[in-house]
C-alpha positions as CSV (number, residue, x, y, z in Angstrom):
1,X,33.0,21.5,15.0
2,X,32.7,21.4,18.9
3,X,34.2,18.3,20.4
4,X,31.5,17.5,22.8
5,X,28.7,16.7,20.0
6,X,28.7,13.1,19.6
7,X,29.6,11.3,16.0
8,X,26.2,9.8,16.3
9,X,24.4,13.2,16.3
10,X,25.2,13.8,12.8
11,X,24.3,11.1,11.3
12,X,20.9,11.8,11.7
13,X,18.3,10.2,9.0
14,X,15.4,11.5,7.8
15,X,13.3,8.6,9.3
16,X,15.1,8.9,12.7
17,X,12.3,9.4,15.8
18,X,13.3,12.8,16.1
19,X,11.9,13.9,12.4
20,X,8.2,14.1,12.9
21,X,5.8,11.9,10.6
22,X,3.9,14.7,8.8
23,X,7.6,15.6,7.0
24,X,7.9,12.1,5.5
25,X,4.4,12.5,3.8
26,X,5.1,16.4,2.8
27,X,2.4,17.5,5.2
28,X,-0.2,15.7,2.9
29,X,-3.1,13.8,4.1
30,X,-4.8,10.7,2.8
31,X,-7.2,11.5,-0.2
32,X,-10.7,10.1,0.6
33,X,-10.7,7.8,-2.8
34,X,-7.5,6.0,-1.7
35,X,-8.7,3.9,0.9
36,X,-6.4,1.0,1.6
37,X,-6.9,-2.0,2.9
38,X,-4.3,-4.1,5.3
39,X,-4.8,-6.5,2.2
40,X,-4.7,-4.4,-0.3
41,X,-1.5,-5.1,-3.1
42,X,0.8,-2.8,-4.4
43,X,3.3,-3.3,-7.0
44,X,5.9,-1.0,-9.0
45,X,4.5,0.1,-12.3
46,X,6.6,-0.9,-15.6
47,X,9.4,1.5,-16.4
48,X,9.5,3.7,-13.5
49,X,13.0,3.7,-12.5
50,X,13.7,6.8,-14.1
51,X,10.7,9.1,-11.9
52,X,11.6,6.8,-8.9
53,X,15.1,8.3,-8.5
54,X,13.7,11.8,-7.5
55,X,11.4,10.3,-4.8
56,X,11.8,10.9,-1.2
57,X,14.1,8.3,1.1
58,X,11.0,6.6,2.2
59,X,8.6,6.6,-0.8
60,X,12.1,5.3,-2.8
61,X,11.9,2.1,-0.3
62,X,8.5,1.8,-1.0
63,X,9.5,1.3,-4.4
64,X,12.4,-1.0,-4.3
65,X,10.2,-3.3,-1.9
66,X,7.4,-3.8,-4.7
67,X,9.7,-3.5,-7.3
68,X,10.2,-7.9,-7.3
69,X,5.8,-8.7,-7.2
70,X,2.9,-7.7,-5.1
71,X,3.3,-6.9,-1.6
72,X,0.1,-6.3,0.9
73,X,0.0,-3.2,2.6
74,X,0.5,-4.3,5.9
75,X,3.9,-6.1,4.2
76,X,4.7,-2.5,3.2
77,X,4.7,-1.0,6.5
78,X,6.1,-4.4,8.4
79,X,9.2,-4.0,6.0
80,X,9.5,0.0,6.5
81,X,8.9,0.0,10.1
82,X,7.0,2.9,9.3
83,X,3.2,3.6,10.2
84,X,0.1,2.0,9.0
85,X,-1.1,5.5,8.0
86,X,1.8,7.0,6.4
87,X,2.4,4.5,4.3
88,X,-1.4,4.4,2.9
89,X,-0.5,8.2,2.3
90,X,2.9,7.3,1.0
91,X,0.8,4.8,-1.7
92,X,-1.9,7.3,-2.4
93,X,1.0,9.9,-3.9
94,X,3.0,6.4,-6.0
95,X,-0.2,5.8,-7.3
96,X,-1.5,9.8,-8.5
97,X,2.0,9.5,-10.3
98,X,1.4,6.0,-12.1
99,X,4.3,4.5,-10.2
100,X,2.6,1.6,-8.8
101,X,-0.5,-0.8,-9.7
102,X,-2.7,-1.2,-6.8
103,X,-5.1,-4.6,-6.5
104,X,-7.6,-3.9,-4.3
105,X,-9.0,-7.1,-2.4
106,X,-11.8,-8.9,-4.2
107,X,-15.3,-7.5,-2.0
108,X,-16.8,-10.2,0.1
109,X,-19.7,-12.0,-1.5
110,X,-23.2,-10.9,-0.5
111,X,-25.5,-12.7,1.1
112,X,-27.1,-15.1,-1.3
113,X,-30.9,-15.9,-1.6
114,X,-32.1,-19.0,-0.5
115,X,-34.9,-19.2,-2.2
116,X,-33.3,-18.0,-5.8
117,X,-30.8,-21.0,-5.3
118,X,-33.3,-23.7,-4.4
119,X,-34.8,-22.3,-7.7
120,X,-31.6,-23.0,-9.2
121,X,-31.4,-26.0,-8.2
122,X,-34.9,-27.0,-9.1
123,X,-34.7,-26.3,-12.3
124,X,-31.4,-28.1,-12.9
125,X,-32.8,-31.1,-11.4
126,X,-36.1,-30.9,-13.8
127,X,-33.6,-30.5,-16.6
128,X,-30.8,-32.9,-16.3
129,X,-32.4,-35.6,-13.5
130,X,-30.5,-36.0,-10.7
């Protein structure tokens, strides 16, 4: 080995700057029916220790971080130091295998109608007095 290639040089990681993003998710895109929110949880599925040993680097730390309880998806990537959109990506592939549960946030409530309330509320005040 040449003495002028620094020790640094080869220790390089997958995740280092220099490996570009689209080799940490295989090349793969993020399937249309996985959209995840910033508050979206993830946690590791029951007995997957076995199929998460064969997982890449950075879809193995995925794991180990939700291994303990629900994380959000913006805790994911905080944690990773990773992108926003890779990890979705990352998530999309745990989940096709089973390897995580996914708890999508609760949809905000829809407007409600006044006038189907103040029925409501009629007819519980004819009912029970108020």
């Amino acid at each position: 080995m040449p003495d002028d290639v620094p020790e640094q040089d080869l220790d390089l990681e997958l995740t280092s700057p220099l490996v570009p993003l689209f080799v940490i998710t295989n090349g793969r895109a993020l399937p249309p029916d996985h959209e995840y929110e910033h508050t979206t949880l993830v946690m590791a599925a029951q007995d997957t220790s076995a199929a998460a040993r064969t997982l890449s680097p950075e879809a193995g730390q995925v794991m180990d971080l939700v291994a303990d309880g629900f994380l959000s998806v913006a805790e994911v990537a905080g944690h990773t130091h990773l992108p926003l959109g890779i990890v979705r990506i990352l998530l999309a592939q745990l989940e096709e295998d089973s390897l995580i549960l996914v708890r999508r946030p609760i949809p905000r409530a829809e407007r409600v109608d006044r006038e189907l309330v103040s029925a409501v509320l009629e007819g519980l005040k004819n009912r029970f007095g108020a």
